[in-house]
C-alpha positions in Angstrom: 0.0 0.0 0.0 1.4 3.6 -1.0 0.9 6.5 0.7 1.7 9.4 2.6 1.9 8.0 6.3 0.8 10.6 9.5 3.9 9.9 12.3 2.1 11.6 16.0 2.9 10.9 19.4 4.3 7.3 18.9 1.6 6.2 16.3 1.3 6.1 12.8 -1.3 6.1 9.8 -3.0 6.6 6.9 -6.4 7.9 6.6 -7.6 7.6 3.3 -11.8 7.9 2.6 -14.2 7.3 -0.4 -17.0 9.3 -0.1 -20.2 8.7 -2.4 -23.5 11.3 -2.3 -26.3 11.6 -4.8 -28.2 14.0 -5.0 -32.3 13.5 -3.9 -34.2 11.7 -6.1 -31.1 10.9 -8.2 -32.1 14.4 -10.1 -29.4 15.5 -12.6 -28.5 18.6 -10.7 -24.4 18.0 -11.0 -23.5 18.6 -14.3 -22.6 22.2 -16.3 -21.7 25.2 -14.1 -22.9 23.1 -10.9 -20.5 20.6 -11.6 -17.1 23.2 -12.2 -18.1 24.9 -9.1 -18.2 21.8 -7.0 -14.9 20.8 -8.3 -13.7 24.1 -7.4 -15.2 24.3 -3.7 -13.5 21.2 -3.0 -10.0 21.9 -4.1 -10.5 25.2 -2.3 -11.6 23.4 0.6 -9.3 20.8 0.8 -6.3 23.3 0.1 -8.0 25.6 3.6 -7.5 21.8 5.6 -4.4 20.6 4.1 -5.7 17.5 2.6 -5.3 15.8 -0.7 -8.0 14.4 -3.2 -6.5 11.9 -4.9 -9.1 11.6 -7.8 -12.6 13.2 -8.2 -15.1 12.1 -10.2 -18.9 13.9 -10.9 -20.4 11.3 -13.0 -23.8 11.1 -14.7 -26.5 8.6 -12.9 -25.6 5.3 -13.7 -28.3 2.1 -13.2 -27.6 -0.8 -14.6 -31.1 -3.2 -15.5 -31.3 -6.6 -15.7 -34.3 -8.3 -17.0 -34.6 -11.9 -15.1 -36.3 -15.0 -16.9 -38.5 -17.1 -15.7 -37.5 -20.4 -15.0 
């Protein structure tokens, strides 16, 4: 595993999160200015806390159907 250990007080780690949100009712609210403001609010933000986003992804709904027969 690679990555950019913490070393405090005798202890060390790595704290590393995926975080997933949809908007309600899966509306399509994330995508045109929305989305490039976003992005920017949270490089902005994780500059103000001194944390790295490793990748960041606003991505269309995606549902996947599968149509079962009957047996």
């Amino acid at each position: 595993m690679q990555g950019k250990y913490t070393h405090k007080e005798g202890i060390v780690y790595l704290n590393q999160y995926h975080i997933v949100f949809c908007p309600k009712y899966r509306r399509k609210v994330l995508v045109g200015d929305i989305e490039k403001d976003l992005r920017q609010i949270f490089y902005e933000i994780a500059q103000e806390k001194d944390v790295e986003i490793k990748g960041l992804e606003i991505m269309p709904d995606i549902f996947l159907k599968k149509q079962y027969k009957n047996i």
